[in-house]
N, C-alpha and C positions, 0 to 999 in steps of 0.2 A: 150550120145546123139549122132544120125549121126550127120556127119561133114558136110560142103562146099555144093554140089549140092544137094543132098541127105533131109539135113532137107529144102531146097530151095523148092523143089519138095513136100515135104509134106505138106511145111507152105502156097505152092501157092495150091494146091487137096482143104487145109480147107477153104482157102479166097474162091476159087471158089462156093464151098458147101455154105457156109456163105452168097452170095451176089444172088447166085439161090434162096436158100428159102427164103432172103428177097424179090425178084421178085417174088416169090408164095405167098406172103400174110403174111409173118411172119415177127413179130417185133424184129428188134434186140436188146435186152437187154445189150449185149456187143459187143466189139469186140473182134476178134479172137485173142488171148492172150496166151502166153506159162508159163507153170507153172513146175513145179518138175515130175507133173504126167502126162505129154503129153499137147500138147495144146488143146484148148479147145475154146467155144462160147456158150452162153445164147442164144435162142431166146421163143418169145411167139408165140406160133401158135392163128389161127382163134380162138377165143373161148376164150381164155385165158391160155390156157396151156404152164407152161414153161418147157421147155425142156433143156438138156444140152447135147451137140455133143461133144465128144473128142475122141481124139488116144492118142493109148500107144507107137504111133511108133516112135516119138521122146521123150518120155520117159526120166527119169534118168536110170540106169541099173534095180536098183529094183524093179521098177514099172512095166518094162517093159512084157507080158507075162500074165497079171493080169489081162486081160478079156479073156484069151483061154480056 
C-alpha cells in the first residue's frame, strides 16, 4: 500500500469524488472506506442505480494492476 503523502492524496481525489456526486444527485450508500482491494464507496444515482467507485491504487500488492 503507498505510504505517508501518497495514500493522503488518493484517500482525499476519493472523498472529493464522493462528496461531488453526492452534490449531483446521488445517494450515498457508504462512506469512502478502504479494504484489501483499493478503497472504495457505494452510491445510488437518480433512478436507483447503485453503483460502486474504487481504485487499485492504494491496493494491497496483488490487487494492484487488476483493472489494466
Amino acid at each position: 500500500m503507498p505510504q505517508g503523502g501518497l495514500l493522503n492524496t488518493l484517500t482525499a481525489d476519493v472523498q472529493a469524488m464522493h462528496h461531488r456526486l453526492e452534490r449531483d444527485g446521488f445517494v450515498a450508500e457508504t462512506d469512502v472506506f478502504h479494504h484489501e482491494r483499493g478503497s472504495r464507496f457505494f452510491l445510488r444515482a437518480p433512478g436507483g442505480v447503485m453503483i460502486e467507485f474504487n481504485t487499485r491504487a492504494d491496493a494491497e500488492a496483488k490487487f494492484r494492476g487488476t483493472f489494466d
